[in-house]
N, C-alpha and C positions, 0 to 999 in steps of 0.2 A: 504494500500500500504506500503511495507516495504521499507524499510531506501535507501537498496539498488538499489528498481527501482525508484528513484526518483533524482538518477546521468545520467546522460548523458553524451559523450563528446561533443556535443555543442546544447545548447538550441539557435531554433530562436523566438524570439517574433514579431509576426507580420505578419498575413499570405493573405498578399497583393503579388503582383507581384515580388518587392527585396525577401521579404520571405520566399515565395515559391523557386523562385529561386535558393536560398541560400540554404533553407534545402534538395531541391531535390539533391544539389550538394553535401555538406557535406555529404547524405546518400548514393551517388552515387560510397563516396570513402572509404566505409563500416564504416562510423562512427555512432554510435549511435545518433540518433539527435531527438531533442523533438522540434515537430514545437508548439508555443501557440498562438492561436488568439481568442479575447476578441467576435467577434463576433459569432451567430449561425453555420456562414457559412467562410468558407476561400472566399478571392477573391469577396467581396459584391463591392467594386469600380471598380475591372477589369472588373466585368458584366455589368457597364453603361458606359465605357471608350469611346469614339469615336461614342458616340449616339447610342450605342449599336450594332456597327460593331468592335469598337478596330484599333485603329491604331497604330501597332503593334510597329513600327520604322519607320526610315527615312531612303530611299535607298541612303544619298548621296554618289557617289562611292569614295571621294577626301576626305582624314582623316582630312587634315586640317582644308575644308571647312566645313564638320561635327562638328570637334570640334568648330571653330569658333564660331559656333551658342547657345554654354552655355556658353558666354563670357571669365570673368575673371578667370572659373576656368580652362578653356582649357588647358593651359600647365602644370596642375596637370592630365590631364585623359588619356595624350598619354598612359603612362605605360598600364594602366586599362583596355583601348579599343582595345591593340595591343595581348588581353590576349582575349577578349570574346565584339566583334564589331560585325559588320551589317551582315557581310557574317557568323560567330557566328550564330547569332540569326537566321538568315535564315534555316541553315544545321541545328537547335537544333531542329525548329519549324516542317520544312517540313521530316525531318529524322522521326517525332512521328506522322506523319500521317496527318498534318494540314497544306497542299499547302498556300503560301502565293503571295501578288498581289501588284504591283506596281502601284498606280494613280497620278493622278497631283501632282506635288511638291515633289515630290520624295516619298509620303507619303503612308508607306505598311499597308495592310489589310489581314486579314486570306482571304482566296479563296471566306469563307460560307460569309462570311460579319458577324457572330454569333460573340462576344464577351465571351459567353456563351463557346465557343468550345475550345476559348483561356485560361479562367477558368481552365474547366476542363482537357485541356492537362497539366497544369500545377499540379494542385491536381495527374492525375496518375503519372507524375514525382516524386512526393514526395513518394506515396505511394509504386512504383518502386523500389525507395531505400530504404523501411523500415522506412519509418519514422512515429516518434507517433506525433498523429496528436493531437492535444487539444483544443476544440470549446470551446468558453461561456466560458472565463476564463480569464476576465481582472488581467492581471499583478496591485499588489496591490506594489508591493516594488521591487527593486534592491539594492542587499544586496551586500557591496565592500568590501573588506581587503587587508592590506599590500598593497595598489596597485593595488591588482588584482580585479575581480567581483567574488564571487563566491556563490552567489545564487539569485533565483528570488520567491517571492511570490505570488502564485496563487490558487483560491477555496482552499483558507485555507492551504494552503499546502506550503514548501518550496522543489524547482529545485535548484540542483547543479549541476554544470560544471564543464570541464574545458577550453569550450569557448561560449561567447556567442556573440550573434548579433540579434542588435535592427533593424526592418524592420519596426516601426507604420508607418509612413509615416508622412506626413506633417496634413494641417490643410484645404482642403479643401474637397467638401464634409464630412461637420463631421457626416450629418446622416447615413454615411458607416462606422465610426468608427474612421474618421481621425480627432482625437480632440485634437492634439497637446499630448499626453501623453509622447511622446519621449524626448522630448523639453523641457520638466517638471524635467524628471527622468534627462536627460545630465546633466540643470544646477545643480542641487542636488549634481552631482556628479564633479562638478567643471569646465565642460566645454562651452568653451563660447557660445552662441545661439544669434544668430541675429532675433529681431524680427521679424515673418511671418506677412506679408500683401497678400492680394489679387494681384498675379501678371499677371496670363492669365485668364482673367474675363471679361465677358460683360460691356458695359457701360448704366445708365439709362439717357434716356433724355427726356425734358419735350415738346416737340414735339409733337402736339397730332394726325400729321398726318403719324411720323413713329409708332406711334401706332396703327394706323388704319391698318396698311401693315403685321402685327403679322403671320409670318408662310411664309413667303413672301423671297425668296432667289434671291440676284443678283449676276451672275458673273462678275469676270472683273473689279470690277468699282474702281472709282480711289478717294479714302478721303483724302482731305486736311482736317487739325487740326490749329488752330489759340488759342492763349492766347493773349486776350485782342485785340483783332481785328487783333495781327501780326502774321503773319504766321510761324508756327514752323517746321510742315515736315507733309509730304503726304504720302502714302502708299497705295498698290493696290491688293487688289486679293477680296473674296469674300464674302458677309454679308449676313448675317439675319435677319430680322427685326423683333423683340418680343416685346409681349405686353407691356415692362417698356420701351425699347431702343433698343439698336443693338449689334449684337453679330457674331460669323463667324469667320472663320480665319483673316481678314483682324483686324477686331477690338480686335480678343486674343491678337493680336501680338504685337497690338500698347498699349493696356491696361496699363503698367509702365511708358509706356511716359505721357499717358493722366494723369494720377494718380499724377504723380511731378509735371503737368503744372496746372494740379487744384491747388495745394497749394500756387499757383503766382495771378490767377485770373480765369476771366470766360472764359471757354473754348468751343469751338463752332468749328464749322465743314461744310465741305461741301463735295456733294455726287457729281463726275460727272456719269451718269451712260452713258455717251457716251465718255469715254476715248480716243478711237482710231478715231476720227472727232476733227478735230479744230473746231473753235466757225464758222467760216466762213463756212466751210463743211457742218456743219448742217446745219446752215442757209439756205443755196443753197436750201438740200433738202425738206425742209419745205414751203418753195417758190413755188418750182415745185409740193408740194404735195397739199397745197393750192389751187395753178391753176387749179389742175384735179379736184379739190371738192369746188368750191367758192360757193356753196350753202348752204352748211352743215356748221349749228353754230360750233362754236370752242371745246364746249363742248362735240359736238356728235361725232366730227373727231378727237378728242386725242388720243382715242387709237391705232392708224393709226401711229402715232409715236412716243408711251409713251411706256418704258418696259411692257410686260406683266403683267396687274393684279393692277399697278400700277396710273392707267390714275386718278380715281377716288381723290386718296389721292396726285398726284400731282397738278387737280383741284384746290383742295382746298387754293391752294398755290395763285391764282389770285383772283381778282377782278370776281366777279357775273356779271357786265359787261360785260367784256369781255367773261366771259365763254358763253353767252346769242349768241355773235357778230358773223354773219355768217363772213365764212376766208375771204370773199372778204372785207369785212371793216374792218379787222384787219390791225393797221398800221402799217409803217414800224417801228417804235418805241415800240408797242406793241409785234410784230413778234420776234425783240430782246431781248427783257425783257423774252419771251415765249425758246427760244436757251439760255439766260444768266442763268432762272431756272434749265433747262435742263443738263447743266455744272455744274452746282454749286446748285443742292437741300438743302437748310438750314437749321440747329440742331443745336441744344445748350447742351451740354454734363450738366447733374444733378451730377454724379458721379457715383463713380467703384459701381459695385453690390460686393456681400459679400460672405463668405467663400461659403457659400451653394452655388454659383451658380461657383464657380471659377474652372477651369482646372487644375489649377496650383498655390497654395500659396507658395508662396519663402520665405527665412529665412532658420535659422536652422543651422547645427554647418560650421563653415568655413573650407574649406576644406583646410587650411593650416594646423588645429589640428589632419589631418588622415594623414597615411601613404597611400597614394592612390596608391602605388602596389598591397597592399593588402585590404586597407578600416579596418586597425586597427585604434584605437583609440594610441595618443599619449601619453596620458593619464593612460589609461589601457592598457597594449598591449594583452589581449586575450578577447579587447571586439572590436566588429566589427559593424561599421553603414554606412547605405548603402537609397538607394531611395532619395524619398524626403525628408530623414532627415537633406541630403545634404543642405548647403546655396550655390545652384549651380540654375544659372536662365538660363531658354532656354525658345526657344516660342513653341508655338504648330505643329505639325506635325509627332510626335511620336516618337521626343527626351526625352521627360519624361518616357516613357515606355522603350525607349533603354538606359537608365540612370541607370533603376530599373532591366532589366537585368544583363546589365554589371558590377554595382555594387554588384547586387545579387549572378552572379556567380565568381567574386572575392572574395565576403568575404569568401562562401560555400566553395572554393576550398581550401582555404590559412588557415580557423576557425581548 
């Protein structure tokens, strides 16, 4: 390769979602652009994003209340979002042939439910604009001068620019490639990086009868969290039950709360899975259900009014007695205890699971050191970082992927 093909006007490294993005943009506005990603394949974490449907963004239609939900950097992402937001990402996605779908919580999905098709509309984006694509080719060095960045090495070889932008992403699933390598190269080059922890991540708990529920989904239900027996904050929508502990939208979201209150003490929880009955409400109807079945032991008539799938591993939670005790000799004291479970199922949080299972690891450079009109560096101004490189935290629901857009097609446009 001669001297010459190996300038571009803007290399991306990193050919994840911002990446992709970013190079299909930059080549969109005839710029020569060299995309590099270390892996075989561009886009190995977009293929299992959303359990392999992708959840593409979040429909919330209220800017404010969108940004809201990535905290403190919110009044840094007006500019950003007023440039390539929701209705953005909609017209880019369904304009290329990939109808997109609105479900609970505002949370969009391509039409296929394929994660795969979101992939791949992004890869012919890139290739749309010309862009050179380069697999299997970990970035070894970022070479800076004067200020500026002006080369990267890869398979032995040195890329020059005259812009670049870093897209690795943060640090969760690293077996996709997300190994922090960005994080590494920033501070090298001076800029501050706040350490990445596990922030939308399952919890494991030593519970061995939410173990038994492994693959087990409830909707709706309602978890209070306690440190040290006092109650800290509740939270509602819907879990998973896996084989270490629980995981689900309800528990991504709370994962940073849980994670601080471990470090105070023991931290423990309860499940009501009947949110919308007061204690009194069930009651009633357990009574009346009782009455219609006073012959049937308590064990054989639980699933009568236990969640689906569930009666077994909430058994487990009484006395062998009682499970034994036909309803008519269950007493009124026992009946209560049996509605008191019912509200209140009891776990003991073990701690956060680890990068490998995390949706989301936060950290990374603070987004005071970017120019977030454009996602330059303040540091370098013709180097641009974008995705999860951000230290910008949001919960689940497909603000991480519309993060990695909208920062993607800022830098792409402005590099």
């Amino acid at each position: 390769m001669s001297k010459e093909e190996t300038h571009y006007d803007v290399i991306v490294i990193g050919g994840g979602p911002a990446g992709m993005m970013a190079a299909g943009t930059a080549g969109a506005r005839g710029k020569e652009v060299l995309l590099i990603e270390k892996n075989k394949k561009l886009g190995e974490k977009l293929r299992i994003t959303g359990g392999g449907r992708c959840n593409i963004a979040n429909n919330e239609p209220d800017i404010r209340k969108l940004l809201a939900r990535y905290g403190k950097a919110e009044q840094f992402l007006y500019s950003s979002f007023a440039q390539f937001g929701v209705k953005e990402t909609f017209d880019f996605f369904e304009s290329r042939g990939l109808p997109l779908i609105t479900e609970a919580g505002n949370r969009v999905f391509p039409k296929t439910e394929r994660a795969i098709d979101v992939e791949q509309c992004m890869e012919k984006y890139c290739k749309d604009g010309n862009v050179t694509i380069l697999t299997d080719a970990p970035v070894k060095r970022i070479i800076a001068d004067g200020g500026l960045i002006t080369g990267v090495v890869a398979k032995s070889m040195t890329y020059t620019a005259d812009s670049f932008i870093i897209a690795t992403g943060g640090m969760s699933h690293p077996e996709t490639g997300s190994t922090g390598d960005g994080f590494a190269w920033l501070r090298n080059l001076g800029h501050v990086v706040a350490d990445a922890t596990p922030s939308i991540v399952p919890i494991a708990v030593k519970d061995a009868w939410i173990k038994s529920l492994a693959g087990v989904t409830l909707s709706n239900m309602k978890i209070q969290f306690f440190a040290d027996g006092k109650k800290q904050f509740s939270k509602s929508g819907n879990v998973l039950f896996t084989h270490f502990g629980l995981s689900g939208p309800l528990i991504l979201n709370s994962a940073k709360d849980i994670g601080d209150l471990l470090h105070s003490g023991t931290v423990t929880g309860t499940i009501d899975v009947y949110p919308k009955k007061d204690f009194s409400v069930l009651d009633q109807e357990i009574i009346a259900l009782f009455d219609a079945h006073k012959n049937k032991t308590f064990k054989n008539f639980a699933k009568a009014f236990m969640p689906p799938g569930m009666s077994g591993a909430i058994l487990s939670l009484f006395d062998e007695s009682l499970q034994e005790k036909k309803v008519h000799s269950v007493s009124k004291e026992e009946r209560k205890l049996i509605v008191h479970i019912l509200k209140a199922l009891p776990f003991t949080v073990k701690g956060l699971m680890g990068y490998d299972r995390a949706v989301v690891a936060d950290g990374g450079i603070p987004v005071a050191e970017i120019d977030t009109r454009t996602f330059a560096s303040k540091k370098y101004p013709n180097l641009y970082l974008t995705g999860d490189l951000l230290h910008v935290n949001r919960p689940t629901g497909g603000f991480s992927l519309q993060l990695c857009w909208t920062t993607g097609y800022v830098a792409g446009n402005n590099a």
